[in-house]
C-alpha positions as CSV (number, residue, x, y, z in Angstrom):
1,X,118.1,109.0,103.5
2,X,120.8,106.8,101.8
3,X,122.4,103.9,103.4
4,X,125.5,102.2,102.3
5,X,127.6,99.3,103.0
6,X,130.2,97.5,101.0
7,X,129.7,93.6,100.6
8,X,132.4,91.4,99.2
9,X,130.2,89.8,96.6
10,X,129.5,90.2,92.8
11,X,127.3,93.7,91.7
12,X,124.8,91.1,90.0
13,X,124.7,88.7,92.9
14,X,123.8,91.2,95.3
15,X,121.3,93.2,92.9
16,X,119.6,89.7,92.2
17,X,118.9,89.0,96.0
18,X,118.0,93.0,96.1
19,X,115.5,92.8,93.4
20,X,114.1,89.8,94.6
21,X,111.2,91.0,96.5
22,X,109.1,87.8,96.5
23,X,111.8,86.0,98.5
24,X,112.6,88.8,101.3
25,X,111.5,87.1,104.2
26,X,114.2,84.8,103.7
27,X,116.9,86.8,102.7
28,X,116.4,89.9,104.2
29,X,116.6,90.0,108.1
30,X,114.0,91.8,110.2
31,X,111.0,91.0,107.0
32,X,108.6,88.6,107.9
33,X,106.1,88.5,105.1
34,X,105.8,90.1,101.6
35,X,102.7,90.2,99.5
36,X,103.7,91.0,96.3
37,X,100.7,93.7,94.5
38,X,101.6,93.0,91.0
39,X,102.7,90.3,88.9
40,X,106.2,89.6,86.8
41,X,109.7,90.7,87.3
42,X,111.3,93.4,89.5
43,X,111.1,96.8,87.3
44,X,109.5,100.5,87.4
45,X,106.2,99.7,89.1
46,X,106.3,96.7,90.8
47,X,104.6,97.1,94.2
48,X,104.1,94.5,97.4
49,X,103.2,94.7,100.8
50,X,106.1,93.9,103.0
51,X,105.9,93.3,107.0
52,X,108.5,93.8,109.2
53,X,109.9,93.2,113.0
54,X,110.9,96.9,114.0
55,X,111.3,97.9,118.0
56,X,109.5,94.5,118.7
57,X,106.5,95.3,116.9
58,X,105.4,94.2,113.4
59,X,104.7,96.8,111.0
60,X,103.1,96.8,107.4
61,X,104.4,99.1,104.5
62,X,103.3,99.3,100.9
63,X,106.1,99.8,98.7
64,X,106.9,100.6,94.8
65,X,109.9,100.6,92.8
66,X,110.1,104.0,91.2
67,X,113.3,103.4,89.1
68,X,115.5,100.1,88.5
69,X,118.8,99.0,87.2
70,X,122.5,98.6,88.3
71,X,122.9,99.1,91.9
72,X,126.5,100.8,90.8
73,X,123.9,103.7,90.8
74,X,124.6,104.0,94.5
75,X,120.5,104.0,94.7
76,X,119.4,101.6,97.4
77,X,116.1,99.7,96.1
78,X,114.0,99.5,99.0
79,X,114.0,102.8,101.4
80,X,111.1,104.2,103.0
81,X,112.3,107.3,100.8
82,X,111.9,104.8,97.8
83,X,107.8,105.0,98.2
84,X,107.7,108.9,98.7
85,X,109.5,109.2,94.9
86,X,113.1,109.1,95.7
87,X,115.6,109.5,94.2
88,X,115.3,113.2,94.2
């Protein structure tokens, strides 16, 4: 799966809210909680626990970052693909 949309804003501005995982409940609509799983900065690795609002119900995920770097990549960082090893 691979979602796009074009935002009129700086590459690094958007990355930086992207990669900010600690802070998605209040950037990211729909995410109501996020427990992060390990410590220090966004990079290869980094794991949380992320809650979200979907069809009226919350649901729980456990997520990784497989890969990181510039989102110019066309890679989104946070897919449910993401956790079953994408990209491909």
């Amino acid at each position: 799966m691979c979602l796009h949309q074009r935002v009129a804003a700086p590459l690094d501005a958007v990355e930086s809210i992207i990669t900010d995982i600690p802070n998605a409940a209040r950037t990211l609509s729909g995410v109501n909680a996020v427990e992060m799983l390990t410590e220090g900065p966004y990079r290869p690795g980094t794991r949380w626990r992320e809650t979200r609002r979907m069809f009226g119900m919350d649901a729980t995920a456990e997520m990784a970052a497989r890969t990181s770097g510039s989102c110019s990549r066309r890679r989104p960082h946070r897919s449910a693909d993401w956790e079953r090893g994408w990209p491909r």
